[in-house]
C-alpha positions in Angstrom: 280.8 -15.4 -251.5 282.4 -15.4 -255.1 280.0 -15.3 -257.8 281.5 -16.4 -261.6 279.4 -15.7 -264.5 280.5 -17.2 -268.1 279.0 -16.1 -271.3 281.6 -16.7 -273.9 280.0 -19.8 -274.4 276.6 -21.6 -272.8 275.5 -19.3 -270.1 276.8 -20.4 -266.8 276.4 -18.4 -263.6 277.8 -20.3 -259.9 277.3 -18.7 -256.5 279.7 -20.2 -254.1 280.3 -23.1 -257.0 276.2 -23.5 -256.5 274.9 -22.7 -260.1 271.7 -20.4 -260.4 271.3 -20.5 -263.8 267.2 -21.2 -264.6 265.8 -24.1 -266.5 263.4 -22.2 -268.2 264.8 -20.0 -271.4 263.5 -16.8 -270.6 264.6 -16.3 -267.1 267.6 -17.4 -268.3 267.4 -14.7 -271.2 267.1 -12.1 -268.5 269.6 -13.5 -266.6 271.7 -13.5 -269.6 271.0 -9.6 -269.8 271.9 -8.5 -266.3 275.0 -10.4 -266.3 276.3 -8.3 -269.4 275.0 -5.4 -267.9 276.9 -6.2 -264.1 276.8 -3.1 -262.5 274.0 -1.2 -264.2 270.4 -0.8 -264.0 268.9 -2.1 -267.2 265.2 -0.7 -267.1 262.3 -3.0 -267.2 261.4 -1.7 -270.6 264.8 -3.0 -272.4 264.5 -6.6 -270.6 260.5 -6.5 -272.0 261.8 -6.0 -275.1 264.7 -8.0 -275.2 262.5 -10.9 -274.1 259.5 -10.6 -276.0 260.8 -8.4 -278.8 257.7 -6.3 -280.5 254.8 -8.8 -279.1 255.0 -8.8 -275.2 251.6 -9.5 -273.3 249.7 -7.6 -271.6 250.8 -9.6 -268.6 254.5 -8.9 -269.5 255.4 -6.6 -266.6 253.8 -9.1 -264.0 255.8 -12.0 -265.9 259.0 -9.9 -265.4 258.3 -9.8 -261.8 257.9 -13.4 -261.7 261.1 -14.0 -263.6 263.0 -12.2 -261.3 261.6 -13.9 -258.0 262.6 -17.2 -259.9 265.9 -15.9 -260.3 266.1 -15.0 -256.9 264.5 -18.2 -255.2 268.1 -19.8 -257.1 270.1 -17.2 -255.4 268.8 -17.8 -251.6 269.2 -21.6 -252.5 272.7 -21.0 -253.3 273.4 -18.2 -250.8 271.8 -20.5 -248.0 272.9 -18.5 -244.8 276.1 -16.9 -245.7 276.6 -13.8 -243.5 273.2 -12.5 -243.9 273.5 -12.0 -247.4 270.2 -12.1 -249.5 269.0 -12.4 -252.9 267.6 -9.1 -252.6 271.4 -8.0 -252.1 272.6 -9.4 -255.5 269.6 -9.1 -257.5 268.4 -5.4 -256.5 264.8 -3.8 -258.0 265.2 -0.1 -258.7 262.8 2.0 -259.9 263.2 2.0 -262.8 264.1 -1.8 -263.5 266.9 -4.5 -261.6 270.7 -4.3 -261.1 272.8 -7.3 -261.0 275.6 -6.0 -257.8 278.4 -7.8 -259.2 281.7 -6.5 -260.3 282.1 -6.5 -263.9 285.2 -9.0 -263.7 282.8 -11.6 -262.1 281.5 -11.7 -266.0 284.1 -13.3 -267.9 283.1 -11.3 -271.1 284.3 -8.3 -269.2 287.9 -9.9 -268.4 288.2 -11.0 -272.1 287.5 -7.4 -273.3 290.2 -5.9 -271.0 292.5 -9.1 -272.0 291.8 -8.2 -275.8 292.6 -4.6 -275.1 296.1 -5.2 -273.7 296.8 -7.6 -276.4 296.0 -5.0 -278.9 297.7 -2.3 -277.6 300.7 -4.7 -277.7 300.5 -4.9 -281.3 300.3 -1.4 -281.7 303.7 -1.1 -279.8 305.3 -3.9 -282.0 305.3 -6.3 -278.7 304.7 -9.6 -280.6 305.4 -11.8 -278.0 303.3 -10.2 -275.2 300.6 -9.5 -278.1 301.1 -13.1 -278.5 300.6 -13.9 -274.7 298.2 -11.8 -273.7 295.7 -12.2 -277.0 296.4 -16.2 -276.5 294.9 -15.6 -272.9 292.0 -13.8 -273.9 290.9 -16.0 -276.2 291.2 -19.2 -274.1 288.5 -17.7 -271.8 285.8 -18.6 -274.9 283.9 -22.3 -274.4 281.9 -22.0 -277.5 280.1 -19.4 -279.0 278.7 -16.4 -276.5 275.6 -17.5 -274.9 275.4 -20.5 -277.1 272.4 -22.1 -275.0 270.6 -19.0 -274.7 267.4 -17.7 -277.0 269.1 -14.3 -278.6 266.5 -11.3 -278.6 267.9 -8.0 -280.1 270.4 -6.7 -277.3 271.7 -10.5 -276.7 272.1 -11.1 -280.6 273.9 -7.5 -280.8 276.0 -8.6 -278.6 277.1 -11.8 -279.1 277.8 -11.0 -282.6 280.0 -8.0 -281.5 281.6 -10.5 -278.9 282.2 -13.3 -282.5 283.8 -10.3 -284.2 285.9 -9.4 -281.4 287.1 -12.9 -281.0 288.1 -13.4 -284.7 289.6 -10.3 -284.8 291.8 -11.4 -282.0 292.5 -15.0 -283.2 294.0 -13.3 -286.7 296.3 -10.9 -284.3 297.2 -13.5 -282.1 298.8 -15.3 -285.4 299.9 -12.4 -287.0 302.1 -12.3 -283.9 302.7 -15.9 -284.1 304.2 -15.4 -287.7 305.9 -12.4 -286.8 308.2 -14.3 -284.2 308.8 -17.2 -286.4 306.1 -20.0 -285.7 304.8 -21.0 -289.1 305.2 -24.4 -288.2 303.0 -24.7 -285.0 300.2 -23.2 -286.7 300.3 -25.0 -289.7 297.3 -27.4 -288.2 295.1 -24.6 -286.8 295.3 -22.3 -289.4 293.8 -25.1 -291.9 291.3 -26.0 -289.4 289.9 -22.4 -289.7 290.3 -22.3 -293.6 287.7 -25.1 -293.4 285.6 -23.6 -290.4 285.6 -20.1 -292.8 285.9 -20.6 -296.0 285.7 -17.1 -297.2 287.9 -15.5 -294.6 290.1 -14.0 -296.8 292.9 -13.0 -293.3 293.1 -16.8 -292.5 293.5 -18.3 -295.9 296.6 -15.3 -296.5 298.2 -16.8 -293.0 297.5 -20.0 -293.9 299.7 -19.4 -297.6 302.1 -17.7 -295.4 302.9 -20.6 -292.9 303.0 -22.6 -296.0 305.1 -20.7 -298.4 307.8 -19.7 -295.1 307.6 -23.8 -294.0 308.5 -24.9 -298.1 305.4 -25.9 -299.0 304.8 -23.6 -301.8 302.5 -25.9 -304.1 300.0 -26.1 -300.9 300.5 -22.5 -300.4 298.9 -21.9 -304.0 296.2 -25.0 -303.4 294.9 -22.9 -299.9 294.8 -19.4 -302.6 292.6 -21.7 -305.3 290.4 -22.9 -302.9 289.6 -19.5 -301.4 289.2 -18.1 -304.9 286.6 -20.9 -306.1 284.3 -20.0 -303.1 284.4 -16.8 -303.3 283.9 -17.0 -307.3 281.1 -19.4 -306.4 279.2 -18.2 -303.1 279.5 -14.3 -304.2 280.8 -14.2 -307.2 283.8 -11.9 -306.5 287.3 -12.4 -306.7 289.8 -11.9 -304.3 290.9 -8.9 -302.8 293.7 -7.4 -304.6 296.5 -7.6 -302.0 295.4 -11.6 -302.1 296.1 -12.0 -305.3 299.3 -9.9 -305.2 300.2 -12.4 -302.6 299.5 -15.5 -304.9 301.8 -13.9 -307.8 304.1 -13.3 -305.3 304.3 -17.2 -304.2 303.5 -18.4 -307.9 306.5 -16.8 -309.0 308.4 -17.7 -306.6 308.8 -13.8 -305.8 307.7 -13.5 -302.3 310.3 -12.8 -299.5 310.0 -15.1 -296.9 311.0 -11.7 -294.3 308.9 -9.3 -296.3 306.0 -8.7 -294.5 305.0 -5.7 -297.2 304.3 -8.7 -299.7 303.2 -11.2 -297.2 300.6 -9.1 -295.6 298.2 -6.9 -296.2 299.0 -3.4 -295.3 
């Protein structure tokens, strides 16, 4: 019976299109845990921890137990009598702490990461269009931010902010190769969507001036580099970085090569 585990997004877990996510948040926390750790024992000392952080009760071990028969009542409901399988099978106590006996790729973070791999290595080899491809892939596996629904203790929080960072640094590469095969044009839209959504995200603003400048719009081109400037002046009090403003003198004076990528990126 296929199990499918998302966490790029509000935790969702289906056995046999049954889900077995809990109600309750913390079960669901620990849930949340074993599903990013598919595979591996994660000791009942990290999941105390992650759950209760540096107050746990004195009942806490007893209250992990009870967590995990919860978790496991949902699996027997879903599992109902197919081929003898139990909960016991997919949820396993060692002794140490509990395995979740699923293959990573079940966990959809885990197809992302190898996803974002490939697409990077593609960029590395100067592939644009399979970078292109294969980033644009990755990233459509994300439904909202990882484990959006989900309380974060520290291992969640690590990781869902390593997952964020991942995922923006493979939207900018995606576009990159976008721009490097000629589509200024068709990301004119989404590129100033995420000028809005990050206003002091200096890689998207420098895209954004790019599919500007390349689509003839070179007074919105400088509007996009004003705009990041007065927020960064304002919320930080910095300027720019300098290969930004290289690229604003470059537009302003009507200097920047439309096929140079030495001016129009940074290096």
């Amino acid at each position: 019976m296929r199990i499918e585990i998302v966490v790029l997004g509000p935790l969702a877990v289906d056995l046999g299109g049954v889900s077995v996510v809990p109600t309750a948040s913390k079960p669901s926390q620990l849930l949340a845990v074993l599903a990013l750790n598919a595979g591996r024992v994660v000791t009942a000392d990290a999941l105390i921890k992650e759950i209760w952080v540096d107050s746990p009760p004195r009942t806490a071990v007893s209250t992990l137990r009870t967590y995990v028969l919860k978790l496991r009542r949902n699996l027997d409901t879903a599992l109902g009598n197919h081929g003898g399988l139990t909960s016991k099978d997919i949820l396993i106590t060692r002794r140490t702490g509990y395995l979740l006996n699923v293959e990573p790729s079940a966990v959809d973070a885990f197809r992302y990461e190898e996803l974002s791999a490939a697409g990077r290595q593609a960029v590395n080899e100067g592939d644009h269009e399979r970078a292109s491809r294969t980033l644009a892939e990755a990233l459509r596996l994300w439904r909202g931010p990882a484990l959006a629904d989900v309380p974060l203790g520290p291992q969640l929080a690590i990781e869902a902010m390593r997952l964020g960072e991942n995922r923006l640094g493979d939207l900018y590469l995606r576009i990159e190769a976008d721009l490097a095969l000629g589509r200024h044009h068709q990301l004119l839209g989404e590129l100033a969507t995420l000028c809005a959504r990050y206003p002091m995200q200096e890689n998207f603003h420098v895209q954004h001036m790019v599919a500007l400048y390349r689509s003839g719009r070179q007074s919105q081109a400088l509007a996009v580099y004003r705009r990041l400037r007065d927020e960064m002046v304002e919320q930080s009090g910095v300027e720019p970085s300098p290969w930004v403003r290289q690229l604003h003198r470059a537009i302003l004076t009507g200097q920047a090569s439309v096929e140079d990528r030495s001016v129009m990126f940074k290096a």
